[in-house]
Each structure stands twice: as structure tokens, then as C-alpha cells.
N, C-alpha and C positions, 0 to 999 in steps of 0.2 A: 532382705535389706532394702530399705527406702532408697531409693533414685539410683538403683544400681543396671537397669538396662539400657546397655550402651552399645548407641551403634559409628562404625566406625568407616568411613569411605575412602577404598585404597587399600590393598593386600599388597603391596608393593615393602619394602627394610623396613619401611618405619611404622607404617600398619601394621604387619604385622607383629614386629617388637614390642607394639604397646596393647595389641589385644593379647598377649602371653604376659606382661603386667600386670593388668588389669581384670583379667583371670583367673591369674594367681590371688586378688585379692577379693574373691568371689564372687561378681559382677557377674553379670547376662552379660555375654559380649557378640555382638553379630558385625564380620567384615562383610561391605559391599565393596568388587572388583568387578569393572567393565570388563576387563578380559575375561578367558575362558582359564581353564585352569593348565597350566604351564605345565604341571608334571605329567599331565597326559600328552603334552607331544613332543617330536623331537627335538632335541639341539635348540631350547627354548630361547628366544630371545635374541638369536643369532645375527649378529652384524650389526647389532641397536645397544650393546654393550658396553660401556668402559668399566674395567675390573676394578674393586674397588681396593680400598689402601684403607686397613685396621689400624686404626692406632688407641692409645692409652684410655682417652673417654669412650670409646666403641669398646674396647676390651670390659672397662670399669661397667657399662651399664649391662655388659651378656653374662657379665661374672654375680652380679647381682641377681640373675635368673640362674644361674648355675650351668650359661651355655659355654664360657668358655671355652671347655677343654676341647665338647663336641668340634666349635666352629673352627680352633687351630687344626686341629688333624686335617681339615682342608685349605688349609693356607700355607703361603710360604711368607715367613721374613724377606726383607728387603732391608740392609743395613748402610743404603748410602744410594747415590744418586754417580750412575755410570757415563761420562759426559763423552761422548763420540765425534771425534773429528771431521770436519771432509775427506782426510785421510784415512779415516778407518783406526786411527788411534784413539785411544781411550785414557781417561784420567778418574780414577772415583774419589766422589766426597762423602765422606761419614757422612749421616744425619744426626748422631749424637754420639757417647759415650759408647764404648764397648760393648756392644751385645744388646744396644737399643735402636728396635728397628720399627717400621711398619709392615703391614701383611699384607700378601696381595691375594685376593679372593674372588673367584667370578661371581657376579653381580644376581646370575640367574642359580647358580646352586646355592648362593648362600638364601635368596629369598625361598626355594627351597626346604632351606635345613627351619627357618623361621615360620612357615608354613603347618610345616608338618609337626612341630612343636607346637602351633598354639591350637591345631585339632586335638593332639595329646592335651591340653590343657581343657579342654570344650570350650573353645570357639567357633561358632558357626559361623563356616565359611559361604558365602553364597558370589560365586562368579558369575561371570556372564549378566551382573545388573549394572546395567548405565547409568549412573544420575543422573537423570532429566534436568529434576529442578529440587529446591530446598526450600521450604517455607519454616526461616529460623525464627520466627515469631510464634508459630504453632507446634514448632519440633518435629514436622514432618516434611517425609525425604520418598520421591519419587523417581522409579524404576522402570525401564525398559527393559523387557527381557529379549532372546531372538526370536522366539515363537510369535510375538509382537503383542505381549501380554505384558497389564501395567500394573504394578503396584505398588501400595502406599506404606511406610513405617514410618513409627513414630515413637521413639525410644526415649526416655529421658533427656539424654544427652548427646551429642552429636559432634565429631570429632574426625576432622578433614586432614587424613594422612592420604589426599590423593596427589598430590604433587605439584608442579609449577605452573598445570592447564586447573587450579582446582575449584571442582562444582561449590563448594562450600565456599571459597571464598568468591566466586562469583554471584551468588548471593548475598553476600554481606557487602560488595561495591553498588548494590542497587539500594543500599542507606545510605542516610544523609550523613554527614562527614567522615568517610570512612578514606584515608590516603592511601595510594596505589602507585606503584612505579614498577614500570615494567623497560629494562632495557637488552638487546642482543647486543651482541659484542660483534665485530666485522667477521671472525671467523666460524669456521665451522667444524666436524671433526667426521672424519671416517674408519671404522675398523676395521684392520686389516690383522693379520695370524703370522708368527714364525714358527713351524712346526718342529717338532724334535729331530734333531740331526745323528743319524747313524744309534737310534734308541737313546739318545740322551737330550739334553737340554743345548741346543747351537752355542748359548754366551750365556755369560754367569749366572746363574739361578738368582742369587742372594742380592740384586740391585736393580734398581729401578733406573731403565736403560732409558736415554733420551740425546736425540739428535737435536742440539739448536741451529737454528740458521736464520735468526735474526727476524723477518718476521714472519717466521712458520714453523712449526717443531712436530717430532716423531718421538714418540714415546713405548715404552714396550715393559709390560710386567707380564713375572713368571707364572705359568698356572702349574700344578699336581701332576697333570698327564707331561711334562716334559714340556711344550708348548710355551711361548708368548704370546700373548693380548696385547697388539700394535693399537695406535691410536694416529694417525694421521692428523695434524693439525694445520687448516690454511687459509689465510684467507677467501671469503667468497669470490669475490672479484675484486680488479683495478691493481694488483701487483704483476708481478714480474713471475710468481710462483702462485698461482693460485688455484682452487677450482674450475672456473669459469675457461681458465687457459688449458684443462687437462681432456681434450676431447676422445681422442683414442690411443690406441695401447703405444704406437711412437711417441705419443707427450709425456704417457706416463713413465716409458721407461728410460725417458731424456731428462726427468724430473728426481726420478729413481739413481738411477745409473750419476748424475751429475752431484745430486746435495746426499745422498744416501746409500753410497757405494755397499759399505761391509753388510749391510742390511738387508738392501737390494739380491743380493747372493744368496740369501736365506730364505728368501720369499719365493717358493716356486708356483703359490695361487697368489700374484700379486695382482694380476691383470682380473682375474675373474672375483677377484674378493671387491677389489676397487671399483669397477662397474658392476659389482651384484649387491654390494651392501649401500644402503641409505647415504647421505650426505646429510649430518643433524645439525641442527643452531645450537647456540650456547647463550642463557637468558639468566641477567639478573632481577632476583625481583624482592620489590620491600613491602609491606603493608601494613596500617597499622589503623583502629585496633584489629588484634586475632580474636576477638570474643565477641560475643554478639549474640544476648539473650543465653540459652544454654548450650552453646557451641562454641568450638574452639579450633580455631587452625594450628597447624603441628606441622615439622617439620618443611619440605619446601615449599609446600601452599603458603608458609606463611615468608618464607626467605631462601628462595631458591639461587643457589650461587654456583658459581663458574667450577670447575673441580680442580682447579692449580694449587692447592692447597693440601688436596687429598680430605677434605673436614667434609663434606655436605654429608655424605652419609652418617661421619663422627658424630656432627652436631645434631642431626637428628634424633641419633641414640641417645645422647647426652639430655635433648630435651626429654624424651621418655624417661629416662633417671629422674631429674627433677621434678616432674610431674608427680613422680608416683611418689616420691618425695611428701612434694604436695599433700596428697592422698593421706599419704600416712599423717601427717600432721593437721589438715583440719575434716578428715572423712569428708564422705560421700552425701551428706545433709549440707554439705559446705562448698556447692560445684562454685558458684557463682565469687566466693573471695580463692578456691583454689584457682578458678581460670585469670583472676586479677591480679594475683599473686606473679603466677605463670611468668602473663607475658610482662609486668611490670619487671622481672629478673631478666628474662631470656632476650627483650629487645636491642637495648644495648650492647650486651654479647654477639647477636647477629647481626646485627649492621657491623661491627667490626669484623667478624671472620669473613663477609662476603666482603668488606673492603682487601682485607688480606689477600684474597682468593684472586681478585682483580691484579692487586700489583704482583703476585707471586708467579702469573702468566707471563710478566715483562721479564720477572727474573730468571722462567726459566726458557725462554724463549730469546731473548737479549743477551744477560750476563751471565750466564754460566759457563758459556765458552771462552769469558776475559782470563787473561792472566791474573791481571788484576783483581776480580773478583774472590779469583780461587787462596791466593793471600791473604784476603779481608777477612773471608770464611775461616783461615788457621787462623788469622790473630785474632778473631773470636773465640775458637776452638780454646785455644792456650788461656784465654783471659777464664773460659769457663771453667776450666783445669785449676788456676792458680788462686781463682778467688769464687768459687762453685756458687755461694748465697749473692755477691755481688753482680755478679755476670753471666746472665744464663741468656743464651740466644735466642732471638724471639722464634724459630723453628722449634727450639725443644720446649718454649713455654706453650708453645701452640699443641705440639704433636705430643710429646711424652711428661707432660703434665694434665691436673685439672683445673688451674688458673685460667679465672674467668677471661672471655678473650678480647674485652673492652680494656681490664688490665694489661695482657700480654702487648697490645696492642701500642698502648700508650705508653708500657716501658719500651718496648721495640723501638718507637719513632725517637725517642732520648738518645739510647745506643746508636740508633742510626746519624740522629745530628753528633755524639762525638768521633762515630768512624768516618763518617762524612770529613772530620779535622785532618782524622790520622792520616787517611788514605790521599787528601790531598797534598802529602808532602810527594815531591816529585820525584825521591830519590826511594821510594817506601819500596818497590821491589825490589832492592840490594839490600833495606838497612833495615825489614819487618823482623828479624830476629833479633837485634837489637834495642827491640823499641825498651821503652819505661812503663812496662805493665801495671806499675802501681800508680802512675800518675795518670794515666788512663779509666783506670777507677774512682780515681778520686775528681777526673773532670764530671762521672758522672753522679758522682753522691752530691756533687756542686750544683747540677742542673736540676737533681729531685727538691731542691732545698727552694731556688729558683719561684 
């Protein structure tokens, strides 16, 4: 097959998903990964982790390989969003209809289950090579090994699933008009564990547990062994609650003990998890073109976003769908209009889910502990119940749809300017079960027309 050797930089979700693609469609495929290989050591990846959240495009693009069924047996559903008091009380919110949830899966088994699947396929994996450098004019890509031995490939094609430090697109910002935006966000995140209590799981298996406190939040998904995957969220410095302020184990358990009581109780390696694991940044980034000669950036090399969303892994599978999409429809004689095609679709889609990703931090940081919020959420609930084609929340278009998310997006902000109407009547917390749901509808068939 002409122009079918393809090499891929980054064995990490989205490398490897798409070198078991493009495998399947009989390509030479070889992954380059700076690391070493994960499954030979312990406890891979430990403390550098946030678990990830499966939802409908992540499911649609493993079901197309046929990993489904495998990658559920290691997840669990989450069907709602667990909001925790100061008090240790709790309130949950669906995230959609009955029995529609996301999944929560560690980050390091499932690269794993994807791994070891695209060796079954023959992909040659080769670890331990650095990318030095990229000459995307030539098609060749340069290697460091540790023995301190260098070398050179030069595949066809060249496809940057190394993520949001990535070699590939840091050669394509040394052309001339190539746009770059790289921003951190004030906070940071650390991970922390609730271990199984008395051989069970401590609090509800089936939701995705989250402490807000305005501007810093704690999060916690289920894993398999009974356990949670904490996530610490807090500013670096300059608040009242921050990293910068948390120097030894009396800050943390004055920090603990005060915003995160029922929590706190559950964590008997809180202290040694907290100063033993990392303190990591949180980076948005856009760039634009992803193509350049016969190379392509893919997934967060090319739109790395904040994970409030739960989408960056989604969207990355999502791009591998499409892609291979692509493929199918103008072969592998056709890199050059498939890579144009690509990003000409997927742009606009990503600049929206990473804007989503941004504000979905406020809201679940901010307003999930309002009262008022949690109203807003039924009287959208009910409006999607009573009028399902008119009214679908922009959570479920985002999470348990495949509506593009430049659409979702821009229905979302309509819905939001009419509930922005509803919600400001002053009296809405005594009289939201009596609203006029059908004129509610009709102010927004009013605003598409607009």
C-alpha cells in the first residue's frame, strides 16, 4: 500500500487509539514514547493521575474497534454529580435521563488495555525515544534513546499524539504563520486516594463526588478495587485556601478538617499522599494550522483543555473517529486533502469544548453548591422530559450525544440567555414548579429565528 508507513509520537489514550485504527486499516504503524514502558513497573503513573470520565464519543469511537465491552468491565458508571456540604451533607444531581451516565476509569490501566491491544494489532511500539527534533519538510523525526544512542525515521507520515508539551507541534511554531496560544489557569491539582472502607467502597460508588468551596474544589471518582481517585483543586497562590499557604501537615489538616470534614475521615494517607505526590498546572492551548507538509497534530498537541468537562480524552477519541472516517473516504494516496479536511471540521468543535471546559470549572466550583442553581438544573431537567427534540441541556448534548460541540455550544448559550430570564424572577425558588414550560420553549424557538 502506497504512503501507508506511519509513524506516530506519543503512546499515551490517544496514540495509542489511533495506531489500533490505522492498523486495522493495514498501515505500517510505529508509536514513538519518551517513557519507558508502564506495564513493566509498579503502580504506573502514581500521583500524576486524574481518572478519566467515558462518555458517549469515547464509547462510539472504542465500539468502532470493537473495545467496548473489554474497556467497560474496567469502569464504573457515574450517574450524577454528588455535591458535599461543609456539613458533610450531600445532595445529587442526575446528569441526564435514567440510566445515562459517564464512566470512571484510571488513566494508567486503561492506556494499558490500549497498549496492549495495538501490539495485538502490530504496532511497533518503541519506548524510551525522546523526540529531539522534527524536520516536517523532510518527514524526518529524531531520537534519543538512554544508552545515548541517536536515530533517525522517516515514515510517510507523521502524527503528533504527544500531548500539550508536543515535539511535533514545536516544530511547526518554527514556520512562518503558524498561531499559538498557550495559557495556565491560576490553579493547580493534586492527587489524593479514599481507600475502601471495611472492604467496601466509603460513599456511593455510582457519582462523581465533588466538594465546592468557591474557589477551590475536591473531587473524587470510583475505581474497580473499591477505592477513590481524589483530585485536590487550588489555587497556587494569593487566596485564603491555597497551595502556597499549605506548608506542613497542621495547614493541611486545618485546611482538611475545616472545608472537607466527611472526607477528611476517609483519608488515612492524606498527609503522606499530599506531600508525596506532585502539585501539576492546568494548560489551555489552541493552535492553528495542525498540518504542515505531511504531518498532523491530533488530540491535545493540537487543543489541550482544562478537564471540567470530563471531554479532553472524549475529544480526542472522537478526533481518531473522524480521522479514520477521513481515511475511509479519500485513502491513503489522499494524506494531504485528508489532513485539510481534518482540521477544517475538528477546529471549530475544539475551540468550543475547551471554551466549555473553562466555564464548566466556575460551575462546578462556584454554583453547584447554590440553591438556586440546583432549581435551574430541574427546570431544565422537566423542560427536557416535556419537550425532549426542543430542550436538551447543553450537558447532555455535550456528554451523551455526538452533536458537534460548536453546535451544542451555541444552542447552550440561547438556553442560557432564556434561563438567565426565568431565573431572574425573584420569587423562582417557591414558584419553579409552576412555571409556563411551554412558553419557555417558545421564547427559545423565538431567539433561533432571531
Amino acid at each position: 500500500m502506497k504512503n501507508n508507513n506511519v509513524g506516530i509520537i506519543g503512546a499515551g489514550l490517544i496514540g495509542s487509539l489511533l495506531g489500533i485504527y490505522l492498523s486495522k486499516k493495514g498501515m505500517d504503524v510505529s508509536i514513538y514514547e519518551k517513557r519507558s514502558d508502564q506495564r513493566k513497573k509498579d503502580k504506573a503513573q502514581e500521583g500524576r493521575s486524574i481518572n478519566m470520565a467515558l462518555s458517549d464519543r469515547g464509547w462510539k469511537a472504542l465500539e468502532k474497534i470493537g473495545l467496548k465491552d473489554k474497556v467497560k468491565d474496567s469502569s464504573i458508571p457515574m450517574y450524577g454529580r454528588r455535591i458535599h456540604d461543609e456539613h458533610g451533607q450531600t445532595t445529587f444531581l442526575s446528569y441526564g435521563k435514567e440510566n445515562q451516565a459517564i464512566y470512571s476509569i484510571s488513566r494508567s490501566h486503561f492506556n494499558q488495555i490500549l497498549i496492549e491491544e495495538a501490539e495485538k494489532e502490530g504496532v511497533n511500539l518503541c519506548f524510551d525515544h525522546r523526540c529531539d527534533h522534527v524536520d516536517i519538510y523532510k518527514n524526518e523525526m529524531y531520537f534519543s534513546l538512554p544508552d545515548g544512542r541517536k536515530l533517525k525515521k522517516v515514515p510517510d507520515v507523521i502524527l503528533g499524539a504527544d500531548g500539550a508539551y508536543s515535539s511535533l507541534r514545536d516544530a511547526m511554531q518554527k514556520q512562518a504563520r503558524f498561531n499559538y496560544k498557550q495559557e495556565y489557569i491560576s490553579h493547580g491539582y493534586k492527587e489524593l486516594s479514599i481507600p475502601p472502607k471495611d472492604g467496601d467502597f466509603a460513599m456511593d460508588p455510582n457519582a462523581l463526588h465533588i466538594w465546592p468551596r468557591g474557589t477551590f474544589m475536591l473531587i473524587a471518582l470510583p475505581n474497580p478495587d473499591k477505592s477513590f481517585t481524589c483530585t485536590l483543586f487550588l489555587p497556587f497562590e494569593g487566596e485564603k485556601v491555597c497551595f502556597e499557604k499549605i506548608n506542613d501537615e497542621e495547614d493541611l489538616e486545618s485546611v482538611f478538617r475545616t472545608y472537607f470534614n466527611d472526607a477528611y475521615r476517609l483519608m488515612p494517607n492524606l498527609n503522606e499522599e499530599f506531600f508525596g505526590n506532585p502539585t501539576s498546572s492546568l494548560i489551555t492551548i489552541e493552535c492553528y494550522p495542525w498540518v504542515a507538509h505531511k504531518s498532523l497534530l491530533i488530540g491535545d498537541s493540537s487543543h489541550a483543555m482544562v478537564p471540567f468537562y470530563g471531554q479532553g480524552m472524549n475529544c480526542g477519541f472522537e478526533d481518531c473517529f473522524i480521522l479514520d472516517g477521513l481515511i475511509e473516504k479519500f485513502g491513503t494516496t489522499s494524506w494531504d486533502l485528508v489532513f485539510e479536511k481534518f482540521q477544517k471540521i475538528r477546529k471549530p468543535d475544539t475551540d468550543a469544548i475547551c471554551q466549555l471546559a473553562l466555564d464548566n470549572f466556575l460551575e462546578m466550583r462556584d454554583s453547584v453548591a447554590n440553591p438556586k442553581f440546583l432549581i435551574r438544573k430541574k427546570i431544565e431537567a422537566k423542560l427536557h422530559e416535556l419537550y425532549p427534540e426542543e430542550w436538551i441541556p447543553l450537558y447532555t448534548m455535550v456528554t451523551f450525544t455526538d452533536l458537534s460541540y460548536a453546535d451544542a455550544y451555541a444552542q447552550g448559550k440561547l438556553q442560557d440567555e432564556v434561563m438567565d430570564r426565568v431565573m431572574s424572577d425573584p420569587l423562582i425558588t417557591q414558584n419553579w414548579q409552576n412555571l409556563d414550560y411551554e412558553d419557555i420553549i417558545h421564547q427559545i424557538e423565538t431567539a433561533k429565528l432571531v
